[in-house]
GUNU-843805 format. One record per residue: residue number from 1; x, y, z of N, C-alpha, C, CB in turn; residue in one letter; chain. Coordinates in nm, 4 decimals, decimal comma. Glycine has a CB too. Example, Ala and Ser with C-alpha at 12.3 -4.5 7.8 and 13.67 -1.06 7.14 Angstrom:
BEGIN
+-----+----------+----------+----------+----------+----------+----------+----------+----------+----------+----------+----------+----------+----+----+
|   i |     n_c1 |     n_c2 |     n_c3 |    ca_c1 |    ca_c2 |    ca_c3 |     c_c1 |     c_c2 |     c_c3 |    cb_c1 |    cb_c2 |    cb_c3 | aa | ch |
+-----+----------+----------+----------+----------+----------+----------+----------+----------+----------+----------+----------+----------+----+----+
|   1 |   1,3190 |  -0,5690 |   0,7800 |   1,2300 |  -0,4500 |   0,7800 |   1,3200 |  -0,3300 |   0,7800 |   1,1308 |  -0,4473 |   0,9046 |  a |  A |
|   2 |   1,2850 |  -0,2250 |   0,7080 |   1,3670 |  -0,1060 |   0,7140 |   1,2900 |   0,0030 |   0,7870 |   1,4084 |  -0,0598 |   0,5725 |  s |  A |
+-----+----------+----------+----------+----------+----------+----------+----------+----------+----------+----------+----------+----------+----+----+
This chain:
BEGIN
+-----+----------+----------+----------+----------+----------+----------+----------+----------+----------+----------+----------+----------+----+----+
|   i |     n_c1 |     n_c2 |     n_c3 |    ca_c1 |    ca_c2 |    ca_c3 |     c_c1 |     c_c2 |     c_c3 |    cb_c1 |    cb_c2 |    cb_c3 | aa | ch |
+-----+----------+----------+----------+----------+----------+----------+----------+----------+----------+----------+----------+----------+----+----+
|   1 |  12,5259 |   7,9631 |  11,8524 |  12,6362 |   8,0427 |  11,9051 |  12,5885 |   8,1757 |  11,9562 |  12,7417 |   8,0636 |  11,7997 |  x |  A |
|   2 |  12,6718 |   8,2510 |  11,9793 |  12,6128 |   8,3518 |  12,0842 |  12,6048 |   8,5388 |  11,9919 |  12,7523 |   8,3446 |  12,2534 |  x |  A |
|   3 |  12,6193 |   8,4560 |  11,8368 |  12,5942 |   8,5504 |  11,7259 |  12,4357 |   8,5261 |  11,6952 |  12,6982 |   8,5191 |  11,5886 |  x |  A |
|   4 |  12,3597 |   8,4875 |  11,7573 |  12,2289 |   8,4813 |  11,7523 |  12,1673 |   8,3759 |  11,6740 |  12,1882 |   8,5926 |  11,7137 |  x |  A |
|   5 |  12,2349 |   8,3263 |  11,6422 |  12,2263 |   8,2128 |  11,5211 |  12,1200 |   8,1283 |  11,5534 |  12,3599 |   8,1174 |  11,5009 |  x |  A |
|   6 |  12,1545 |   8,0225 |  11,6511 |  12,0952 |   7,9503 |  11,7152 |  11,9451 |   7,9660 |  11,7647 |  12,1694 |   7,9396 |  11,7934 |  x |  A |
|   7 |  11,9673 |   8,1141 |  11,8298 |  11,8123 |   8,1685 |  11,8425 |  11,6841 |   8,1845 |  11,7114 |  11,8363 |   8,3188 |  11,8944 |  x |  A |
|   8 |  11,7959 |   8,2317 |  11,6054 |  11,7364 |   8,2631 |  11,5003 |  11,6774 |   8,1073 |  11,4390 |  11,8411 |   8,3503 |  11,4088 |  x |  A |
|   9 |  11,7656 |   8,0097 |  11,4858 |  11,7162 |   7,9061 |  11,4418 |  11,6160 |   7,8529 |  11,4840 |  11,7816 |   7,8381 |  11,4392 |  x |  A |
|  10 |  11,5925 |   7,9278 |  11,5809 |  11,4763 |   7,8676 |  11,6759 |  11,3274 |   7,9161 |  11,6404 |  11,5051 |   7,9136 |  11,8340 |  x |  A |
|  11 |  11,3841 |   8,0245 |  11,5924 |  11,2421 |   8,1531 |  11,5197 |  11,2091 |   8,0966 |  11,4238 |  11,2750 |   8,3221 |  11,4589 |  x |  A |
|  12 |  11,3251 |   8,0305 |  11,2859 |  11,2836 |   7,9948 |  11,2044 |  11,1832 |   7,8858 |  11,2266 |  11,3707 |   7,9804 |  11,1406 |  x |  A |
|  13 |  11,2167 |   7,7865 |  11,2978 |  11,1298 |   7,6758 |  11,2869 |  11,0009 |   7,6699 |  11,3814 |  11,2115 |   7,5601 |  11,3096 |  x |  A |
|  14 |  11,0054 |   7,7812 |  11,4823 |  10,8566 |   7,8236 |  11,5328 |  10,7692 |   7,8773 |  11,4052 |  10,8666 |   7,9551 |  11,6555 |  x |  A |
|  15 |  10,8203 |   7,9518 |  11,3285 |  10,7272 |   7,9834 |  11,2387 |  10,6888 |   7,9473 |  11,1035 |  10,7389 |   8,0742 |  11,2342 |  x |  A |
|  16 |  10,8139 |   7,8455 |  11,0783 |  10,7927 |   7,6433 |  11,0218 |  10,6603 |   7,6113 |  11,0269 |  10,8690 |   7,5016 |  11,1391 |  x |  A |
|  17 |  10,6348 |   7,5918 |  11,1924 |  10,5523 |   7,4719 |  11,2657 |  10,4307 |   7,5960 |  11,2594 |  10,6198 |   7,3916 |  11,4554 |  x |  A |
|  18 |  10,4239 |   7,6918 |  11,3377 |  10,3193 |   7,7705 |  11,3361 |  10,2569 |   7,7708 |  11,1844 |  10,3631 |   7,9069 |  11,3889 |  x |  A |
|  19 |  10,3426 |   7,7988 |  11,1088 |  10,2745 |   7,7962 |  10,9326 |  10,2400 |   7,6573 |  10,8941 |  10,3967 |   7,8496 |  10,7987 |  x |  A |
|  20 |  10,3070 |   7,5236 |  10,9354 |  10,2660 |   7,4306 |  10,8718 |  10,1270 |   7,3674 |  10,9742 |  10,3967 |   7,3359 |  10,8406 |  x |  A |
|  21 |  10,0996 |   7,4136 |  11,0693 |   9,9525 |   7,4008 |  11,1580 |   9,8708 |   7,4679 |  11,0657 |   9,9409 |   7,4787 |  11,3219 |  x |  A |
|  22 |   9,9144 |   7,6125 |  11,0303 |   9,7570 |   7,6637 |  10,9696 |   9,7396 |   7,6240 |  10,8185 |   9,7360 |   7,8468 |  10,9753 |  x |  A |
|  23 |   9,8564 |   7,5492 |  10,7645 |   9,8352 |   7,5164 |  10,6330 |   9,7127 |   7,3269 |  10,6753 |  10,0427 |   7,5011 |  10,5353 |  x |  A |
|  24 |   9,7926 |   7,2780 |  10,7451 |   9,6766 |   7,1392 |  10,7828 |   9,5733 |   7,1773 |  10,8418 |   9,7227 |   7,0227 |  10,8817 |  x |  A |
|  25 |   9,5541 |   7,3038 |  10,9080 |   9,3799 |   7,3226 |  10,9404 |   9,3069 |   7,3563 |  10,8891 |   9,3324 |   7,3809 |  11,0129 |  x |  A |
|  26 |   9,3303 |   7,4347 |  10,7834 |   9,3014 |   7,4978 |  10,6519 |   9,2376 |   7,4431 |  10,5656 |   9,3931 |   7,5289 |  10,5912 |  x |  A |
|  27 |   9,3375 |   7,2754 |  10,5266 |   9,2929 |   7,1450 |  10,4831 |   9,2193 |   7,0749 |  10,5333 |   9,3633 |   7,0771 |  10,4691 |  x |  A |
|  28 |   9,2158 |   7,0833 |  10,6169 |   9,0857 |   7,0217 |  10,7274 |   8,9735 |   7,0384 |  10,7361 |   9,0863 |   7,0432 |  10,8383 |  x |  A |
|  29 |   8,9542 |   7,2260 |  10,7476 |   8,8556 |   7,2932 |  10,7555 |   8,7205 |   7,2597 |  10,6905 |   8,8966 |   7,3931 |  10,7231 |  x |  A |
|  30 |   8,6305 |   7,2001 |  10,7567 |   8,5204 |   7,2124 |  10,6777 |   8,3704 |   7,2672 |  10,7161 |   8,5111 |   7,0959 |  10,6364 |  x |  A |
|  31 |   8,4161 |   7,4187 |  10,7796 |   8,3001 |   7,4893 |  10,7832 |   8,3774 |   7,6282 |  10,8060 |   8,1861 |   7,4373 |  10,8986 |  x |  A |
|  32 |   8,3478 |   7,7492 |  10,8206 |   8,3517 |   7,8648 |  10,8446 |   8,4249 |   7,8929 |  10,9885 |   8,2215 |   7,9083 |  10,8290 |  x |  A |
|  33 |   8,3865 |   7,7473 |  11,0717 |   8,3971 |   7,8044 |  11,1890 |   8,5340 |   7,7413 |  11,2002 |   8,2822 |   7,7781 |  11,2991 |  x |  A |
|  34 |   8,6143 |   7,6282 |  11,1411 |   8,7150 |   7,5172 |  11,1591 |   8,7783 |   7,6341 |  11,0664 |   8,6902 |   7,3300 |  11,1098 |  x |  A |
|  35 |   8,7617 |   7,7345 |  10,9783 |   8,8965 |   7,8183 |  10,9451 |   8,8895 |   7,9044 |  11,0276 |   8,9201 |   7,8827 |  10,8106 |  x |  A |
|  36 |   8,7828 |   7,9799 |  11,0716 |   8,8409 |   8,0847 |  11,1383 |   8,9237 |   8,0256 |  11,2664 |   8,7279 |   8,1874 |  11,1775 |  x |  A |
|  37 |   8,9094 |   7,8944 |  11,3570 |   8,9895 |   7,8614 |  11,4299 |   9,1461 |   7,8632 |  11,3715 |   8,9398 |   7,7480 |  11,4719 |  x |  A |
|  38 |   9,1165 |   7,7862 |  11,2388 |   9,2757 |   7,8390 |  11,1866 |   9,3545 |   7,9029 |  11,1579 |   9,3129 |   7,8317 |  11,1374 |  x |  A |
|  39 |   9,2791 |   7,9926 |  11,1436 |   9,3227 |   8,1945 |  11,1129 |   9,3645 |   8,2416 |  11,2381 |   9,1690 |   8,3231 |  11,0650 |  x |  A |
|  40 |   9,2965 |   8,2331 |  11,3883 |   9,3154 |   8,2725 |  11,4693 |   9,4048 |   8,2155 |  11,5353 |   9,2357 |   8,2907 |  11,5064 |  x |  A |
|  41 |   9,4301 |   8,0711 |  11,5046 |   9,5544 |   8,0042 |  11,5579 |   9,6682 |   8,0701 |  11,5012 |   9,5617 |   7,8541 |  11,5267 |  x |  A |
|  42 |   9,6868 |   8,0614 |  11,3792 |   9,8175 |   8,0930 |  11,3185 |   9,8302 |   8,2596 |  11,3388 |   9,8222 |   8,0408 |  11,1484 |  x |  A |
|  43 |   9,7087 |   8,3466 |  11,3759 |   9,7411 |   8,4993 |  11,3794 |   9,8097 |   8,4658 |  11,5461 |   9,5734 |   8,6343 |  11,3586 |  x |  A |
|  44 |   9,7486 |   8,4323 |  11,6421 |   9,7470 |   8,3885 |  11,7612 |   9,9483 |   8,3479 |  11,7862 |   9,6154 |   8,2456 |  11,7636 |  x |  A |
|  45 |   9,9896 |   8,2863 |  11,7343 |  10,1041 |   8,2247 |  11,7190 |  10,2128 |   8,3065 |  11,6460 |  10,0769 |   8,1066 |  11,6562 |  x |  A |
|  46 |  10,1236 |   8,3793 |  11,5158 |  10,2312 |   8,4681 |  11,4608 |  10,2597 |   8,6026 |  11,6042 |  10,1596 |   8,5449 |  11,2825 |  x |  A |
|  47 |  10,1686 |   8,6570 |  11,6486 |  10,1736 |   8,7590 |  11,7562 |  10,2802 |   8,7333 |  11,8334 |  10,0568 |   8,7662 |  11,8397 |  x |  A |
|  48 |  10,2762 |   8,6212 |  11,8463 |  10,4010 |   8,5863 |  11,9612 |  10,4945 |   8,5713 |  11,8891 |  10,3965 |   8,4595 |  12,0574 |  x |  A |
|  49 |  10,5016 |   8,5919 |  11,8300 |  10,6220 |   8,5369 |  11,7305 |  10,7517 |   8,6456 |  11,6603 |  10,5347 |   8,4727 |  11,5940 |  x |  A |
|  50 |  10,6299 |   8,7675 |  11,6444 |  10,6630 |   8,8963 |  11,5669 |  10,7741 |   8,9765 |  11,6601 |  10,5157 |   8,9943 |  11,5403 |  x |  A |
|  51 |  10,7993 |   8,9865 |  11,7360 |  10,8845 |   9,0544 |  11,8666 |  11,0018 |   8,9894 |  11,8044 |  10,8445 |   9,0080 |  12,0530 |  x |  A |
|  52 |  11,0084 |   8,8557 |  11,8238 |  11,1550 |   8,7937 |  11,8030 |  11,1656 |   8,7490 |  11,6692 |  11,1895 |   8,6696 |  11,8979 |  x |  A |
|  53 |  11,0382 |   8,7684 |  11,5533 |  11,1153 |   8,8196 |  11,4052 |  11,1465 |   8,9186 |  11,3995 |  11,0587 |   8,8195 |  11,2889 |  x |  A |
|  54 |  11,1013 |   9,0406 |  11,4489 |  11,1597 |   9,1590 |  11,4418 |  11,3032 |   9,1804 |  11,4922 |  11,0795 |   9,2379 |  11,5022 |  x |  A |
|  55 |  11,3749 |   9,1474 |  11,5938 |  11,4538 |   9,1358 |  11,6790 |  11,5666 |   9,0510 |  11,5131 |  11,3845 |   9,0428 |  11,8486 |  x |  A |
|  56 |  11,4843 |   8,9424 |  11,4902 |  11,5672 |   8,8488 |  11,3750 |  11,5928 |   8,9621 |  11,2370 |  11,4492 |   8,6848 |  11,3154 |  x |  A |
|  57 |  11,4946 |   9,0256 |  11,2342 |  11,5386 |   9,0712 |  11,1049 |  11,6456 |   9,1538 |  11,1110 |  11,4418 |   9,1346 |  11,0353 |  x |  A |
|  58 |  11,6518 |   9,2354 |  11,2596 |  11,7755 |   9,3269 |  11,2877 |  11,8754 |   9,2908 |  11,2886 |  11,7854 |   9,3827 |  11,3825 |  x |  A |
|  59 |  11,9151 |   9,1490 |  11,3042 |  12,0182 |   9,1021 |  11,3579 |  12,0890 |   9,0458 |  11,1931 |  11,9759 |   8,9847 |  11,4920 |  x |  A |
|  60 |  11,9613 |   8,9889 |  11,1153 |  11,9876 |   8,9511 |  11,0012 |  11,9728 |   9,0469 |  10,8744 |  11,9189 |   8,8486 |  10,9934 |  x |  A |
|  61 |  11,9973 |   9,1557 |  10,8475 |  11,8676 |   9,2559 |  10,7590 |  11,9303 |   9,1875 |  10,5979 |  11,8893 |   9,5039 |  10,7807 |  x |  A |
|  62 |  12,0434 |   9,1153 |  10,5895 |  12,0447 |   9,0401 |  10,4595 |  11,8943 |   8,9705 |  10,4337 |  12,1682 |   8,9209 |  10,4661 |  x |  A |
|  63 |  11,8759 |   8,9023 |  10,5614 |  11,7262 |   8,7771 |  10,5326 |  11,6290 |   8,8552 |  10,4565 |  11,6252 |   8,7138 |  10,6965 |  x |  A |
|  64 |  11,5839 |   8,9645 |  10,4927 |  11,4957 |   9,0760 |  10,4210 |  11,5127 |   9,0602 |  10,2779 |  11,5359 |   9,2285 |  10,4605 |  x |  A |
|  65 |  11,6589 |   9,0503 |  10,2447 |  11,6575 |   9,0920 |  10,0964 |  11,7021 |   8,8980 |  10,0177 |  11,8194 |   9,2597 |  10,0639 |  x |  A |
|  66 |  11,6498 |   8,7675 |  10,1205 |  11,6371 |   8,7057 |  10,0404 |  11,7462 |   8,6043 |  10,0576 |  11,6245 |   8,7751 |   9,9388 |  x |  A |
|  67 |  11,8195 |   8,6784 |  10,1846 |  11,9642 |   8,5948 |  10,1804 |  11,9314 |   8,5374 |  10,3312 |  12,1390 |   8,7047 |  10,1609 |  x |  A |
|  68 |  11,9538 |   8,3717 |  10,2905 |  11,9684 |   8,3020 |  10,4388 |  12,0535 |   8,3306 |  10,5304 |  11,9926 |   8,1813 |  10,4366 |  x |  A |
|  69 |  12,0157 |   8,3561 |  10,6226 |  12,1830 |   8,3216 |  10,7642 |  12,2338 |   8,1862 |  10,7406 |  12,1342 |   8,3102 |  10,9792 |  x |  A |
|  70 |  12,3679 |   8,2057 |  10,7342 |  12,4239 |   8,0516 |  10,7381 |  12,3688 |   7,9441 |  10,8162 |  12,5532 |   8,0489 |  10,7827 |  x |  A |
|  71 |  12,3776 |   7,8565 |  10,8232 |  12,3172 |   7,7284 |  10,8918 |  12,2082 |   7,7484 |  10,9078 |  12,3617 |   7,6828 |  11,0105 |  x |  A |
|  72 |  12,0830 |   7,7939 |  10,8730 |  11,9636 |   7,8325 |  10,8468 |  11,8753 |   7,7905 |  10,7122 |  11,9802 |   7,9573 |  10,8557 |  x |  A |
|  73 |  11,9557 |   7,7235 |  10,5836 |  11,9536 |   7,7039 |  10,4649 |  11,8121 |   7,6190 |  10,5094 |  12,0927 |   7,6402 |  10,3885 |  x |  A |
|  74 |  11,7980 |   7,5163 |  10,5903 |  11,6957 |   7,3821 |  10,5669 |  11,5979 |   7,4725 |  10,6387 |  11,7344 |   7,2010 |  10,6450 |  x |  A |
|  75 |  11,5729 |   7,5068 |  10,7451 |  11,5052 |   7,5486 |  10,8050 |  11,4023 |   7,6593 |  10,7209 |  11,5816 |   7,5816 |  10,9031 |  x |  A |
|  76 |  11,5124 |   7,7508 |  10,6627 |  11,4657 |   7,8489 |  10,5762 |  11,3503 |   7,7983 |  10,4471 |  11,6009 |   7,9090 |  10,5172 |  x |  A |
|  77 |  11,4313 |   7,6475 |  10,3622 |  11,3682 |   7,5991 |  10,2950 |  11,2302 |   7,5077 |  10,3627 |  11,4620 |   7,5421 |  10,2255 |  x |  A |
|  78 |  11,2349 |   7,4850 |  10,4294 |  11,1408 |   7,4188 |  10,4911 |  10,9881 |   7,4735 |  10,5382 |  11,2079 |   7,3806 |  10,5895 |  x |  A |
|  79 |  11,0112 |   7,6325 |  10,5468 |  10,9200 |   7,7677 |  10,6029 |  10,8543 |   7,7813 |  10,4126 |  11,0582 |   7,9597 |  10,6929 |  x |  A |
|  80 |  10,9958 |   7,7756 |  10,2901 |  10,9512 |   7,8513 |  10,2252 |  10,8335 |   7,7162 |  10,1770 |  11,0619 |   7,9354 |  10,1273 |  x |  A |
|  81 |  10,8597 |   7,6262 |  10,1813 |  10,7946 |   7,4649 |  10,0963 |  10,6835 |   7,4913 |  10,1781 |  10,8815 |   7,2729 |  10,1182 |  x |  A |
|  82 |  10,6551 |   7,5095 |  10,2787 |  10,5428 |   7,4857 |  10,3504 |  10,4340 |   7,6350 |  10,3784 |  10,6041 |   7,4186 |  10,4889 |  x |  A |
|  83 |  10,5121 |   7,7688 |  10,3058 |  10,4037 |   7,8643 |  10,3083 |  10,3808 |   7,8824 |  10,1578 |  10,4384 |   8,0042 |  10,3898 |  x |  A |
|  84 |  10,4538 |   7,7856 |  10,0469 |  10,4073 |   7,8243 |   9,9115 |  10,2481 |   7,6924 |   9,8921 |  10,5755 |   7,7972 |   9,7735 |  x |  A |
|  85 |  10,2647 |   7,6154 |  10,0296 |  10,1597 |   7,5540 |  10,0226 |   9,9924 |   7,6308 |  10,0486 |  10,1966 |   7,4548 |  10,1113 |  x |  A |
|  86 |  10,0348 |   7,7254 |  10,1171 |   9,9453 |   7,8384 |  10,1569 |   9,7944 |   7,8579 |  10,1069 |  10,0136 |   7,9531 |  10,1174 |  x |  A |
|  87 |   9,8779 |   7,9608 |   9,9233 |   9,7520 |   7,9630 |   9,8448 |   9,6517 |   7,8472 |   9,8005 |   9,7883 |   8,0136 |   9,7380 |  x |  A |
|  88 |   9,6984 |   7,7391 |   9,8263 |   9,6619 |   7,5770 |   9,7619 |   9,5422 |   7,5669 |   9,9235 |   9,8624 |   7,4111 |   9,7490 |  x |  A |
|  89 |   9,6103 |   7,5630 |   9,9936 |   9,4936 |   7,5830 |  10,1247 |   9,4036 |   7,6796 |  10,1071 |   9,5519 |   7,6229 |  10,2638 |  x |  A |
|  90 |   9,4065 |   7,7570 |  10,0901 |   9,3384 |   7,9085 |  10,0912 |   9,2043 |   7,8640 |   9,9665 |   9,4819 |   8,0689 |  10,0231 |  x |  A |
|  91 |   9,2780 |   7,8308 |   9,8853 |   9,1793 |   7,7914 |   9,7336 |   9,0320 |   7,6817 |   9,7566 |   9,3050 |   7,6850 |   9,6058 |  x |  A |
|  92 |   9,1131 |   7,5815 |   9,9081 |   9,0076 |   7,4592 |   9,9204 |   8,9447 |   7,5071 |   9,9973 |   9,0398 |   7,3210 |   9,9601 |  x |  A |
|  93 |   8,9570 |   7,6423 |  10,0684 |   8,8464 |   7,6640 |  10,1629 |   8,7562 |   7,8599 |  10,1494 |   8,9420 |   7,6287 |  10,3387 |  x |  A |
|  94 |   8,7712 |   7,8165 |   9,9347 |   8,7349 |   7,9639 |   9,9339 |   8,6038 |   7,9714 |   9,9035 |   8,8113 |   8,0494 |   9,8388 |  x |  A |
|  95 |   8,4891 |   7,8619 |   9,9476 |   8,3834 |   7,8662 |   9,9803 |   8,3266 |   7,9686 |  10,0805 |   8,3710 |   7,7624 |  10,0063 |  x |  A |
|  96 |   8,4340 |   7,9381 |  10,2038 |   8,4484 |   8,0250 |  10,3161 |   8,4771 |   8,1772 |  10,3054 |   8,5461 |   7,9725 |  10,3875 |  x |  A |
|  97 |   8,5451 |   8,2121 |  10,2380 |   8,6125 |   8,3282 |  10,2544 |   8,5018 |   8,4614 |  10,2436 |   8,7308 |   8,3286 |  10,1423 |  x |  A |
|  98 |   8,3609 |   8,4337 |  10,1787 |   8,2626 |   8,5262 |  10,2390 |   8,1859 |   8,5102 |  10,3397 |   8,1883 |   8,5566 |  10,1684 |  x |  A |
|  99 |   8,2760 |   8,4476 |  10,4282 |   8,1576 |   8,4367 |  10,5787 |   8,1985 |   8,5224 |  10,6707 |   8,1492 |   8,2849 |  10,6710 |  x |  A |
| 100 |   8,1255 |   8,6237 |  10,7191 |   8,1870 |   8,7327 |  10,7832 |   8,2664 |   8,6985 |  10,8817 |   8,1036 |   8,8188 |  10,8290 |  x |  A |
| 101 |   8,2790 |   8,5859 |  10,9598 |   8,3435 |   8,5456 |  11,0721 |   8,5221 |   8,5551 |  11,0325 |   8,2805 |   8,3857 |  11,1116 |  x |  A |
| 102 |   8,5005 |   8,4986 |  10,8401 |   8,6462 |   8,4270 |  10,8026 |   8,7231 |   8,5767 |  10,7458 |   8,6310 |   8,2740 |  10,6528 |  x |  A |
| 103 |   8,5988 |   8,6655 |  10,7440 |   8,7220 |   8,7607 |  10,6976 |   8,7057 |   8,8698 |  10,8129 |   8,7075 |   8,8341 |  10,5215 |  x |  A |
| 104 |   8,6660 |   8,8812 |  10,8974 |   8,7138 |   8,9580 |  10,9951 |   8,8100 |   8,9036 |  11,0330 |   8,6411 |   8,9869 |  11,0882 |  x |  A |
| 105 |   8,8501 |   8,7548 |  11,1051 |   8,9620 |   8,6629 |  11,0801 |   9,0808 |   8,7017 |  11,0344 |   8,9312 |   8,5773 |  11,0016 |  x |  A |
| 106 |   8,9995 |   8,7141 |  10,9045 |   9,1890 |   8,7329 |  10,7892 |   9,2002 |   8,8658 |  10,8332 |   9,1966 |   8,7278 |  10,5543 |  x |  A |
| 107 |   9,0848 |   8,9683 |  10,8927 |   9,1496 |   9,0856 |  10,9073 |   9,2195 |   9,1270 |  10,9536 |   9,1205 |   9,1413 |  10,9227 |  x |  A |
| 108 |   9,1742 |   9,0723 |  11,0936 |   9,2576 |   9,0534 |  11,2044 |   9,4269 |   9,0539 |  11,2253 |   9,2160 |   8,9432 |  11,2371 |  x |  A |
| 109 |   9,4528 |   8,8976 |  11,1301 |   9,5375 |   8,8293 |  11,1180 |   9,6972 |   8,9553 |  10,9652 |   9,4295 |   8,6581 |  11,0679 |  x |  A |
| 110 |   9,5634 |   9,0172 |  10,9390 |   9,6217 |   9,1054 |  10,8059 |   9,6625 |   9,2086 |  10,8973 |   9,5057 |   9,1624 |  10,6667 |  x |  A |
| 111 |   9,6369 |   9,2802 |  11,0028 |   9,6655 |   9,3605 |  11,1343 |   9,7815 |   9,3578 |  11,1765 |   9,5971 |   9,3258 |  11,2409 |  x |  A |
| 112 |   9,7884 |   9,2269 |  11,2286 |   9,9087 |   9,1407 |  11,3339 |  10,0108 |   9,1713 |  11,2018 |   9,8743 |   8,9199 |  11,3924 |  x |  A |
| 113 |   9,9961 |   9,0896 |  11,0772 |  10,1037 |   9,0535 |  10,9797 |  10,1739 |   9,1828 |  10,9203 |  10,0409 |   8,9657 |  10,8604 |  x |  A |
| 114 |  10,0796 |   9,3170 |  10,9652 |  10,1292 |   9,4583 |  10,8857 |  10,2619 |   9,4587 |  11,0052 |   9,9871 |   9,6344 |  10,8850 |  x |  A |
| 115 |  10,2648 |   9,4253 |  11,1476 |  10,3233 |   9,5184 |  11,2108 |  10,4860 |   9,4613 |  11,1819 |  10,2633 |   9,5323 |  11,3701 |  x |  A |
| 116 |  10,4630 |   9,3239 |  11,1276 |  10,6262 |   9,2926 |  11,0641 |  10,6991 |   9,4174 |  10,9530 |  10,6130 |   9,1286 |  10,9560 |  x |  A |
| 117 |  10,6610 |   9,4962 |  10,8760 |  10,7114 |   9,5675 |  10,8271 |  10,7752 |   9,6733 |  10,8589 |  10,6623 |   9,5782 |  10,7776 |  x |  A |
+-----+----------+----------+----------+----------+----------+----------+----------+----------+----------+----------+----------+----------+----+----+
């Protein structure tokens, strides 16, 4: 509807799909160089992304504190099931995580993710 809803629904599940890519590449990953592709994908994707969460959070500033937009409930649950998968990725590829490539990477990606606040 033209209360933003719809759009918002659209944000939600770009950043669904964007999060559930870097959670399966993550799993995938089996060298230094197959995460940092995944780091840079999902920073890559969040960038584009951040304009029209920002835009979402204004429109929604309940979501901030935890509260879904109506008709948003699955979508919402669906973001949260698939980024609590996150640390479980993160853990199978923390062989990696001292290779300078993977944490300039996360730095990067820790950059992009500050400017949501």
């Amino acid at each position: 509807g033209s209360d933003g809803s719809s759009e918002a629904k659209s944000i939600m599940k770009k950043q669904a799909s964007i999060t559930e890519n870097y959670v399966n590449d993550l799993k995938k990953a089996a060298n230094a160089d197959d995460m940092v592709k995944a780091i840079n994908a999902y920073t890559q994707g969040m960038k584009e992304l951040i304009p029209d969460l920002k835009e979402f959070q204004k429109k929604f500033p309940e979501y901030r504190h935890g509260k879904v937009p109506e008709g948003m409930e699955a979508d919402a649950k669906r973001l949260e099931e698939i980024s609590a998968q996150i640390p479980d990725a993160l853990m199978k590829t923390a062989s990696y995580m001292l290779d300078p490539k993977v944490q300039e990477a996360m730095h990067q990606m820790g950059q992009e993710m500050s400017k949501l606040q």
